[in-house]
C-alpha positions as a LaTeX table, in Angstrom:
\begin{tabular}{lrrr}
\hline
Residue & $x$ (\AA) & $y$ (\AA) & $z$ (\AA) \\
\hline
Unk1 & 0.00 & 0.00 & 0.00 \\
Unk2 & 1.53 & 3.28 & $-1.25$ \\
Unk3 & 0.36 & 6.74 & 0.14 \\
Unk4 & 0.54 & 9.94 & $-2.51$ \\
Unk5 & $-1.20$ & 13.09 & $-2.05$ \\
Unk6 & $-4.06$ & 11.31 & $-0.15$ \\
Unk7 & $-4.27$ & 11.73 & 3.54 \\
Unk8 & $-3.47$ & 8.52 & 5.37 \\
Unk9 & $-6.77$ & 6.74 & 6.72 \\
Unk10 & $-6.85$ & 5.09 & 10.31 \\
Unk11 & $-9.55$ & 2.71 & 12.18 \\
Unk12 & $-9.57$ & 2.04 & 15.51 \\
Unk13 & $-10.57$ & $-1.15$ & 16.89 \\
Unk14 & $-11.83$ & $-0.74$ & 20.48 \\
Unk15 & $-13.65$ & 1.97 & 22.06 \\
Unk16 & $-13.33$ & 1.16 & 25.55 \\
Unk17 & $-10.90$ & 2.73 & 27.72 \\
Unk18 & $-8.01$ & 3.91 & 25.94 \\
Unk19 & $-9.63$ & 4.12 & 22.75 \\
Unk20 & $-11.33$ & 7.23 & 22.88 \\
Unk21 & $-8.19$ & 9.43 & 23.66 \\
Unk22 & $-6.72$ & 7.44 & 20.23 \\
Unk23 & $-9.99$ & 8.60 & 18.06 \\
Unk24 & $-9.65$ & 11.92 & 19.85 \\
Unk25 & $-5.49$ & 12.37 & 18.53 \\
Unk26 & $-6.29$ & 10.46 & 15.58 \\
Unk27 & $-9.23$ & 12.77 & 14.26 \\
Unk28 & $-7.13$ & 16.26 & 15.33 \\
Unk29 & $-3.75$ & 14.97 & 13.54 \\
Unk30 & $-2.67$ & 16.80 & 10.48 \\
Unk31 & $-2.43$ & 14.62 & 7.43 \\
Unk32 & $-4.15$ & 11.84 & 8.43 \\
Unk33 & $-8.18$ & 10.87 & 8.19 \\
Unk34 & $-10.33$ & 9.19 & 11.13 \\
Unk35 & $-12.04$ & 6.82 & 9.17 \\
Unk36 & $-13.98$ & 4.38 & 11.15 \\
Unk37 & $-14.01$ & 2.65 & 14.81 \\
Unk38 & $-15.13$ & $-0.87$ & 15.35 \\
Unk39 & $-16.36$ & $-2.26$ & 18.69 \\
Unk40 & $-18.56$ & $-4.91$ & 20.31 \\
Unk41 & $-20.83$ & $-2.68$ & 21.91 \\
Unk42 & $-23.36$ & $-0.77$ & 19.67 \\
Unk43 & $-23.42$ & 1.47 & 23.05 \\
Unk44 & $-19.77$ & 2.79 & 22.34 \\
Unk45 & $-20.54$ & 3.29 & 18.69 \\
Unk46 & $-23.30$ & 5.39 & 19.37 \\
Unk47 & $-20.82$ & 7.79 & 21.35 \\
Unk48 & $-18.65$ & 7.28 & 18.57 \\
Unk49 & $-21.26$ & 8.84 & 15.56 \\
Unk50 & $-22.39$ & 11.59 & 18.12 \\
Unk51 & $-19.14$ & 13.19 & 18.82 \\
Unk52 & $-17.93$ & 12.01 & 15.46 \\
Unk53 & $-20.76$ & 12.12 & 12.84 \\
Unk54 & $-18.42$ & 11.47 & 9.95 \\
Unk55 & $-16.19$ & 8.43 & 11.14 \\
Unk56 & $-17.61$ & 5.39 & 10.30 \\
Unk57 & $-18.59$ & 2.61 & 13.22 \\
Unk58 & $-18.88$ & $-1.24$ & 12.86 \\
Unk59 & $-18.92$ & $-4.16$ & 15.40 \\
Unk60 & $-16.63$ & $-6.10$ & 12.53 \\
Unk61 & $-13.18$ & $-5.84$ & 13.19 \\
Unk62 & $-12.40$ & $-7.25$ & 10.40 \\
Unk63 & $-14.58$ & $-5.49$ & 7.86 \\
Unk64 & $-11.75$ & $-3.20$ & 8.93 \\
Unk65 & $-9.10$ & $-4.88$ & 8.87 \\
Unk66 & $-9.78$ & $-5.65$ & 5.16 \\
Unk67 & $-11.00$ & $-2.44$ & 3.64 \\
Unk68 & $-9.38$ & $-1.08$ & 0.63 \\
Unk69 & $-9.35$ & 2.69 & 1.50 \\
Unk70 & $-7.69$ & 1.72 & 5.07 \\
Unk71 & $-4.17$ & 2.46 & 5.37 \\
Unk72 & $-3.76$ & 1.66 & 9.54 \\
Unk73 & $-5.43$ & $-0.23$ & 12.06 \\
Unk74 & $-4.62$ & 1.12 & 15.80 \\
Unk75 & $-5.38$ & $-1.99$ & 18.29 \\
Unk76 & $-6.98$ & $-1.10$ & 21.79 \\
Unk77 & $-8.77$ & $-4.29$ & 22.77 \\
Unk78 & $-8.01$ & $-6.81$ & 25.80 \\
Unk79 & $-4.40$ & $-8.30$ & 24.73 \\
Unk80 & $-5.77$ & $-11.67$ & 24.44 \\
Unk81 & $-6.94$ & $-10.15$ & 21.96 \\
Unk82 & $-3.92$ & $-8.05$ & 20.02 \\
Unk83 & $-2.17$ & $-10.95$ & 18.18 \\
Unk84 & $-4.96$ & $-12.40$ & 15.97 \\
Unk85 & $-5.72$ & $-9.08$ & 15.35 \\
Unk86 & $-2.63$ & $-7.41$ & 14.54 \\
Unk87 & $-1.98$ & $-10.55$ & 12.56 \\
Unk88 & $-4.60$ & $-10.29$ & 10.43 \\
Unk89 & $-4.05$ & $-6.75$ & 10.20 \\
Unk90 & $-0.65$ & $-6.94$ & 8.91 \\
Unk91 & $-1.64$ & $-9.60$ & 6.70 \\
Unk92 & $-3.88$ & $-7.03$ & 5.02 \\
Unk93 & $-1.61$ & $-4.81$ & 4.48 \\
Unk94 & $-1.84$ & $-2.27$ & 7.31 \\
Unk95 & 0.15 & $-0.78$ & 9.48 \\
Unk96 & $-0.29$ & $-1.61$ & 12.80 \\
Unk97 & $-0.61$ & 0.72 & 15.98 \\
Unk98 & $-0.83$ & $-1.58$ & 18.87 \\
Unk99 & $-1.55$ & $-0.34$ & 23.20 \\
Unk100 & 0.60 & $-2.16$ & 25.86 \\
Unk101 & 1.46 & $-4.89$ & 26.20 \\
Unk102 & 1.83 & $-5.86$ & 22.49 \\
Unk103 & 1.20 & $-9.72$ & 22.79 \\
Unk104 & 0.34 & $-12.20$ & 25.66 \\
Unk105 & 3.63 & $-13.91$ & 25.17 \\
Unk106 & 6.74 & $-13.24$ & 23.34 \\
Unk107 & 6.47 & $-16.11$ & 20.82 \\
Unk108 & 3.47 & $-14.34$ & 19.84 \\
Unk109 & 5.60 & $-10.83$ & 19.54 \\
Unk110 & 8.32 & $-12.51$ & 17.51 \\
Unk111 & 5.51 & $-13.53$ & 15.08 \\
Unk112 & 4.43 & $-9.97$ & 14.64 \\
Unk113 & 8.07 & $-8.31$ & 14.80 \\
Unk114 & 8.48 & $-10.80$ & 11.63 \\
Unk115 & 5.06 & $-10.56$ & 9.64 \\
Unk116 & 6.01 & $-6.81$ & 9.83 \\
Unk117 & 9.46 & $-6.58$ & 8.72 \\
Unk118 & 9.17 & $-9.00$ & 5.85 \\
Unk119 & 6.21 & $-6.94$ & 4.36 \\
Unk120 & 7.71 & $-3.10$ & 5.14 \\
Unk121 & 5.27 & $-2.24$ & 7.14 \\
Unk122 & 5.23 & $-0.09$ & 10.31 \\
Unk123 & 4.42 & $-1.51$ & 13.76 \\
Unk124 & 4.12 & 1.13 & 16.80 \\
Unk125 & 3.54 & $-0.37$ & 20.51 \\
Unk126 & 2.04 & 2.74 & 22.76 \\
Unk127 & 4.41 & 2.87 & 25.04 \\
Unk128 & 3.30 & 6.39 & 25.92 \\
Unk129 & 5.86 & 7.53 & 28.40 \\
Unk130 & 8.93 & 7.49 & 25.91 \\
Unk131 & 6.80 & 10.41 & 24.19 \\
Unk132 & 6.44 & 12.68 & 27.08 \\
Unk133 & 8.47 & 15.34 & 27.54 \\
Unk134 & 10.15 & 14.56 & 31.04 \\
Unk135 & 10.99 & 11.29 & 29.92 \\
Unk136 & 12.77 & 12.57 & 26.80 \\
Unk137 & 14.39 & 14.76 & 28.85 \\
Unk138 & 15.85 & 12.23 & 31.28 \\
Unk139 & 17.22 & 10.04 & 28.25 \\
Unk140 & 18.79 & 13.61 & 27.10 \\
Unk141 & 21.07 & 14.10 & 30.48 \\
Unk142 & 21.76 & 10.39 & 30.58 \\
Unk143 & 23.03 & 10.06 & 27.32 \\
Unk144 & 24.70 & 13.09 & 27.14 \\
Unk145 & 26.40 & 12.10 & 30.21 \\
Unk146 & 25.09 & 14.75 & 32.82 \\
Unk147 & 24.33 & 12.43 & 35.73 \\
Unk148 & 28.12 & 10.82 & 35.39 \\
Unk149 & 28.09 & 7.33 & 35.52 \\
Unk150 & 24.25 & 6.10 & 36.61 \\
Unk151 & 24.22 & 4.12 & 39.77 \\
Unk152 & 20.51 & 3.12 & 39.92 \\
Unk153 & 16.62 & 4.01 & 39.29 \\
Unk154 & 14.02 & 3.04 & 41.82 \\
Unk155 & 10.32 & 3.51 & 40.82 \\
Unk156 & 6.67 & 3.60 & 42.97 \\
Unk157 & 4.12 & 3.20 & 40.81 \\
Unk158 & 1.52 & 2.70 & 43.13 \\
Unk159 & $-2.68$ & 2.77 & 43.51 \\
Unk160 & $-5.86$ & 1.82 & 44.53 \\
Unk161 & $-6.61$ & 0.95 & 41.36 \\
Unk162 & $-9.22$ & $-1.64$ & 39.20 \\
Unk163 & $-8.05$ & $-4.87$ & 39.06 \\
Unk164 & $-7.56$ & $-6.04$ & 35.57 \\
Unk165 & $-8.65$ & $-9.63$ & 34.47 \\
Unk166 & $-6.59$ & $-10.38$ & 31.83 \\
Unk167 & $-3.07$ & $-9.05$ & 33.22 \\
Unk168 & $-1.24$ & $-8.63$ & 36.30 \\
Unk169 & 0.24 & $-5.87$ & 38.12 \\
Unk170 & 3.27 & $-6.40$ & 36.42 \\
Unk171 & 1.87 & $-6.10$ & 33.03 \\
Unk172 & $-0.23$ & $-3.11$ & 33.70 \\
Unk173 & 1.56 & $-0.95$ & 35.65 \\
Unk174 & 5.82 & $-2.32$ & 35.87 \\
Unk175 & 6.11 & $-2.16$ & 31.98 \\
Unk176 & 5.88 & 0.99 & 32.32 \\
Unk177 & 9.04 & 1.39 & 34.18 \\
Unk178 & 10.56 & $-1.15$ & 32.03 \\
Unk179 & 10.05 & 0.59 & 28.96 \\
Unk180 & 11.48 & 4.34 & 30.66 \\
Unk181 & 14.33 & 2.15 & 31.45 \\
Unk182 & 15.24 & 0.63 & 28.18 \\
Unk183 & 14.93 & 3.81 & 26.07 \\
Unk184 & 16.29 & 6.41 & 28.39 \\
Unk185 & 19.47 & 4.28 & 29.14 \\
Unk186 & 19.86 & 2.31 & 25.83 \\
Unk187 & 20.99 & $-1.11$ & 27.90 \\
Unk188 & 18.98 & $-4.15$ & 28.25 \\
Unk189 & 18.96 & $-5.99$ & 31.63 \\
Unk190 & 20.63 & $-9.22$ & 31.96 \\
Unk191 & 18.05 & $-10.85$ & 34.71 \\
Unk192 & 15.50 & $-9.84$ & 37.26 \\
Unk193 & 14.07 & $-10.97$ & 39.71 \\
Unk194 & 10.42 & $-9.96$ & 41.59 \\
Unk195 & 8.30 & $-10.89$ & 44.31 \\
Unk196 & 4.94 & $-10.42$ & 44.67 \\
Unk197 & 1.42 & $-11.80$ & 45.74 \\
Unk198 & $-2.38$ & $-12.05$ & 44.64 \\
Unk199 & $-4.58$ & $-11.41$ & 48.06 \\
Unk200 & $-7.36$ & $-12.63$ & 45.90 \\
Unk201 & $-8.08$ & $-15.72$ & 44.73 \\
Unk202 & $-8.91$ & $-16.20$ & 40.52 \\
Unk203 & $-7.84$ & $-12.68$ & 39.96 \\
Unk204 & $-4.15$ & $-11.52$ & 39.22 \\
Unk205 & $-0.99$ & $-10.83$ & 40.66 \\
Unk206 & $-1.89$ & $-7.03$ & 42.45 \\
Unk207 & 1.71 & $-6.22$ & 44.13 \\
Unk208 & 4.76 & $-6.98$ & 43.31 \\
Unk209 & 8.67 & $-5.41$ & 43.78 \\
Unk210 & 10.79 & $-5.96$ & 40.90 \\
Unk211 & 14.16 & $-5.66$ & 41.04 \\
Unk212 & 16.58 & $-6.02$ & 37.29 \\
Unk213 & 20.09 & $-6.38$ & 36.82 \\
Unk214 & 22.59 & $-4.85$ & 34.81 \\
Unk215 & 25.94 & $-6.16$ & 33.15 \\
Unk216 & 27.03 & $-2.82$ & 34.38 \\
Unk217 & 26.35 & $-2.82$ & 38.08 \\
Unk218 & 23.60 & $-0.71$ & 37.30 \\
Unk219 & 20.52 & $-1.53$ & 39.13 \\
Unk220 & 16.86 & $-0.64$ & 39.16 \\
Unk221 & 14.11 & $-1.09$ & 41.52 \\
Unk222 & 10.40 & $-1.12$ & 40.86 \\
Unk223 & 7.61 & $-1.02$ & 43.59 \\
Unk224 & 3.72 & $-1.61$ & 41.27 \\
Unk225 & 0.42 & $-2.31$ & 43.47 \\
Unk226 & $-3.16$ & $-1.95$ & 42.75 \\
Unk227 & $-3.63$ & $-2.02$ & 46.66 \\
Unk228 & $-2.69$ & 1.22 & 47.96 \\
Unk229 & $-4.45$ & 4.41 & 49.90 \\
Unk230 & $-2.98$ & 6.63 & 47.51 \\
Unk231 & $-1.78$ & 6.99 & 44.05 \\
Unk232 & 2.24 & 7.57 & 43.67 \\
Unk233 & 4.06 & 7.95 & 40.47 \\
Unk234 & 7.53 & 8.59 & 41.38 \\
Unk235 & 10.89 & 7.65 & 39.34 \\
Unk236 & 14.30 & 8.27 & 41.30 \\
Unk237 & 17.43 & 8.24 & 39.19 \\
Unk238 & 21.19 & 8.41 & 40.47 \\
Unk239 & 24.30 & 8.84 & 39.09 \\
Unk240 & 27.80 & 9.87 & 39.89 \\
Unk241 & 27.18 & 13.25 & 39.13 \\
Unk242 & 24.00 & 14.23 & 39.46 \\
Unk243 & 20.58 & 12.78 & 40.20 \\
Unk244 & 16.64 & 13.28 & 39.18 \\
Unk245 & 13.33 & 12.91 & 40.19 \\
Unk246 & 10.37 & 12.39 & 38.30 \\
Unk247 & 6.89 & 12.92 & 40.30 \\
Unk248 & 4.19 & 12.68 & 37.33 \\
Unk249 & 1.45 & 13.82 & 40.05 \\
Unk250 & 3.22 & 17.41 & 40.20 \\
Unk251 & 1.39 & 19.77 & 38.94 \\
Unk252 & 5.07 & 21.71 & 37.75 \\
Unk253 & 8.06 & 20.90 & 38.07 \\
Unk254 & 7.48 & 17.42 & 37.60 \\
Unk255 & 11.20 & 16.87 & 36.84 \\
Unk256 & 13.66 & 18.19 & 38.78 \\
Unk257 & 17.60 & 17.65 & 38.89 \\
Unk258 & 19.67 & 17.81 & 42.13 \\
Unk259 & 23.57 & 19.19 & 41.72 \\
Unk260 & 24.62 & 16.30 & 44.03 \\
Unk261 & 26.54 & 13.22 & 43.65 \\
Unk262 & 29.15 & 10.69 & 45.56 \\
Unk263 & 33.08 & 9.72 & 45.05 \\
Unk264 & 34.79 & 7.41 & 46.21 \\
Unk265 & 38.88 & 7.82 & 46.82 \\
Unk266 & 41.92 & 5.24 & 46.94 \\
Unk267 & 44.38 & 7.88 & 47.76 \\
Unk268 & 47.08 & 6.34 & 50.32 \\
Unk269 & 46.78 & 9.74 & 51.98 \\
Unk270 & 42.96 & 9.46 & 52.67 \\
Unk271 & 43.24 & 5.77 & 53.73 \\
Unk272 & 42.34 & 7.00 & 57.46 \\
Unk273 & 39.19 & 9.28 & 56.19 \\
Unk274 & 35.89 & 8.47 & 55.02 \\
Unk275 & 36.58 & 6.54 & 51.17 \\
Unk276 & 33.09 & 7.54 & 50.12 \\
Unk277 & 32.80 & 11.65 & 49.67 \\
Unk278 & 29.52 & 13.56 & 49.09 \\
Unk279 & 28.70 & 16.20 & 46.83 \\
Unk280 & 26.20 & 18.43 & 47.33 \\
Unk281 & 24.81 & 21.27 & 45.03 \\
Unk282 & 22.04 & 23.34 & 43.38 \\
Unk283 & 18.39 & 21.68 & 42.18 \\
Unk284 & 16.66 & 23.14 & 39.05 \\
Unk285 & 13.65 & 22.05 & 37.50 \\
Unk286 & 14.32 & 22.28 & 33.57 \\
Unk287 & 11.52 & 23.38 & 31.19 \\
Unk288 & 10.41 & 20.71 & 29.21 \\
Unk289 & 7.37 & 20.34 & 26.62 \\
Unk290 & 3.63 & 19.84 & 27.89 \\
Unk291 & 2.14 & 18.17 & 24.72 \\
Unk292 & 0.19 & 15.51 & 25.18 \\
Unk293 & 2.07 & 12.13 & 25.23 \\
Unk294 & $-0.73$ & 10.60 & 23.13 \\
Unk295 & $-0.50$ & 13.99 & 20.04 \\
Unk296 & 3.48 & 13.02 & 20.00 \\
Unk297 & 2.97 & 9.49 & 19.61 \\
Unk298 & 0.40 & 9.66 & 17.21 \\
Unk299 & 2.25 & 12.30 & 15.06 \\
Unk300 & 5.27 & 9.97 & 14.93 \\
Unk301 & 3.46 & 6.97 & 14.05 \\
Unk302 & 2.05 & 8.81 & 10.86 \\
Unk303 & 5.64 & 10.31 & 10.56 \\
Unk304 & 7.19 & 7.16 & 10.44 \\
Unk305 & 4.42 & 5.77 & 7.84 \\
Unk306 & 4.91 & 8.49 & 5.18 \\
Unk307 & 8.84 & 8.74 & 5.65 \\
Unk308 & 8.97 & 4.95 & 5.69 \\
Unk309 & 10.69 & 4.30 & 9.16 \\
Unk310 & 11.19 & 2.56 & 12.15 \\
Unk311 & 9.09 & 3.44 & 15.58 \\
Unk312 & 11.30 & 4.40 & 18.29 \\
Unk313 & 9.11 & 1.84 & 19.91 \\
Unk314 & 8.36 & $-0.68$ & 17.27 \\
Unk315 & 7.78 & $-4.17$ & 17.24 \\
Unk316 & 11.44 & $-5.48$ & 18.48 \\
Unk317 & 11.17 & $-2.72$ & 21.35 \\
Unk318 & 7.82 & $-3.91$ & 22.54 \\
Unk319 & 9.22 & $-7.66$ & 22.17 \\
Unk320 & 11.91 & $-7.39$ & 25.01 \\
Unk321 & 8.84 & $-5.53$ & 26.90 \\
Unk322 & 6.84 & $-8.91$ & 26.97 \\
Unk323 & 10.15 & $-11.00$ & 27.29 \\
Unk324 & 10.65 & $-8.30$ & 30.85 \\
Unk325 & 7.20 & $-9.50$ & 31.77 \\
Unk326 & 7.41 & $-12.89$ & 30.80 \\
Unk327 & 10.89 & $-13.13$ & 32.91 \\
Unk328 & 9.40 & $-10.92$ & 35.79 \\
Unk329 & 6.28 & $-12.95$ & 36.22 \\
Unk330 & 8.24 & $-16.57$ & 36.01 \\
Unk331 & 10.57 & $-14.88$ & 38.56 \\
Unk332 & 7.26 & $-13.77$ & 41.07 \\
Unk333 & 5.98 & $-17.04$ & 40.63 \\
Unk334 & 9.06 & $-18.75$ & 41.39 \\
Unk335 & 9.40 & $-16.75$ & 44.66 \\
Unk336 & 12.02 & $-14.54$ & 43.79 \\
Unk337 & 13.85 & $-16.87$ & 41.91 \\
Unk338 & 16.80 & $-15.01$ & 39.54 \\
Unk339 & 15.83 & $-15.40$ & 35.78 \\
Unk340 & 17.85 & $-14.73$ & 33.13 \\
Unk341 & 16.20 & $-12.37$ & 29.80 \\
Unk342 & 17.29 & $-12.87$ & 26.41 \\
Unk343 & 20.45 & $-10.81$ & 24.78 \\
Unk344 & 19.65 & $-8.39$ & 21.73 \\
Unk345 & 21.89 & $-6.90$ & 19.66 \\
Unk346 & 21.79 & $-2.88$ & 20.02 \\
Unk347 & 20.11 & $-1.13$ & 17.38 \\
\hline
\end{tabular}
């Protein structure tokens, strides 16, 4: 499927949740065409043709999924349900926006990473935090080297929350973490290992602390519940040099950077003082961008269809985010046994 002069036409299949917010950014981007949403419930659909009388509704999926005039298909069902469909989708011809987790396991990932190589076509998992603006910003001072040498991140992404039925903890709320972690650092953890509990029977895992290794020494800590009073969303980065916090609750200032840092000293003439020093210096908050998370993502999934590139989280990033879920969960279940996650090459 070749694009011209005509403006690139997207369905949406779901309209539960999440899907609104994509039918919202889809029908406001520039370029692109909000052609028609497809869910179960005529209920949805009829909010659907009210707030947009010209998009077209359908309870077939795949009336979608095979329409000529259809250039992408943006997934936000249950993930059991995301692999036939993005399956079939690519099959057709479509690119392929897809909402978190990509796949229920990774064999079924690796089937999708493939299908959409070998036919050119674009595959975007919504990873939304790599397209927020203190998030970019944190993978700017890493990899420029700011925060020195980065010792460790520790995460609470807490909440009294809904329990989901088709995921745990892990997979709702930890990926998140795992994701911020793989693009702003550009490494790959070599094993993890997580503990956690379900305080109800025949739902879930809803708690767990997660803790991944680094070839490194780096290390990184994540605390996810659905069981707490409030809701917390706090990332905590160190380095050598410098160190950040991340509170997505603030209002401003969400990110803030603190002028401090630790050394340590094998000087013969020190050997009777303190080896470990401490640094301490100014905070600023920097000014990043407030755009939606959702309007960046969406404009660089049509970007990446018309120029004919990669996602910044495409298939093969959204793989090693099932394989971190995969591992995590096998590790919880195990009791904290250490598992080992697969090596990939770096792009």
């Amino acid at each position: 499927m070749t694009l011209s002069d005509e403006k690139l036409n997207i369905a949406v299949i779901g309209y539960g949740y999440w899907g609104p917010n994509l039918v919202r950014n889809f029908a406001e981007l520039d370029g692109a065409r909000m052609h028609s949403v497809a869910d179960l419930s005529e209920t949805a659909l009829e909010k659907v043709s009210k707030r947009y009388p010209t998009v077209n509704t359908t309870t077939d999926a795949m009336a979608l999924i095979h329409h000529p005039d259809i250039h992408a298909i943006a997934i936000a069902t249950p993930v059991s349900t995301h692999f036939d469909l993005a399956m079939a989708a690519l099959k057709a011809g479509k690119h392929v926006w897809l909402e978190k987790p990509m796949a229920e396991t990774s064999e079924q990932a690796r089937a999708l990473v493939a299908e959409a190589a070998s036919r050119g076509l674009v595959l975007h998992v919504d990873h939304t935090f790599l397209y927020t603006g203190p998030v970019q910003k944190m993978r700017e001072l890493v990899q420029s080297r700011s925060l020195g040498n980065p010792l460790y991140y520790d995460s609470t992404r807490v909440n009294l929350g809904l329990f989901q039925r088709d995921v745990n903890v892990i997979s709702d709320l930890a990926v998140h973490d795992f994701s911020i972690l793989d693009y702003v650092f550009d490494m790959q953890p070599t094993a993890v290992s997580a503990s956690g509990i379900n305080h109800y029977p025949g739902t879930p895992e809803n708690l767990a602390y997660i803790t991944l290794f680094y070839e490194t020494g780096f290390i990184a800590h994540v605390n996810v519940s659905w069981l707490a009073p409030v809701k917390v969303r706090k990332i905590l980065i160190g380095g050598t040099e410098k160190m950040i916090t991340f509170d997505e609750l603030e209002p401003s200032e969400k990110l803030k950077i603190y002028d401090k840092g630790v050394s340590l000293t094998d000087d013969p003439e020190q050997i009777h003082e303190m080896r470990v020093g401490y640094r301490v210096g100014d905070m600023w908050a920097p000014k990043v961008p407030n755009t939606e998370a959702l309007r960046n993502g969406t404009e660089h999934f049509r970007d990446c269809i018309l120029n004919q590139t990669q996602s910044i989280s495409d298939g093969r990033f959204g793989l090693r985010m099932v394989e971190a879920i995969e591992a995590a969960t096998q590790s919880m279940r195990a009791r904290g046994a250490t598992v080992q996650l697969p090596a990939h090459e770096v792009a």
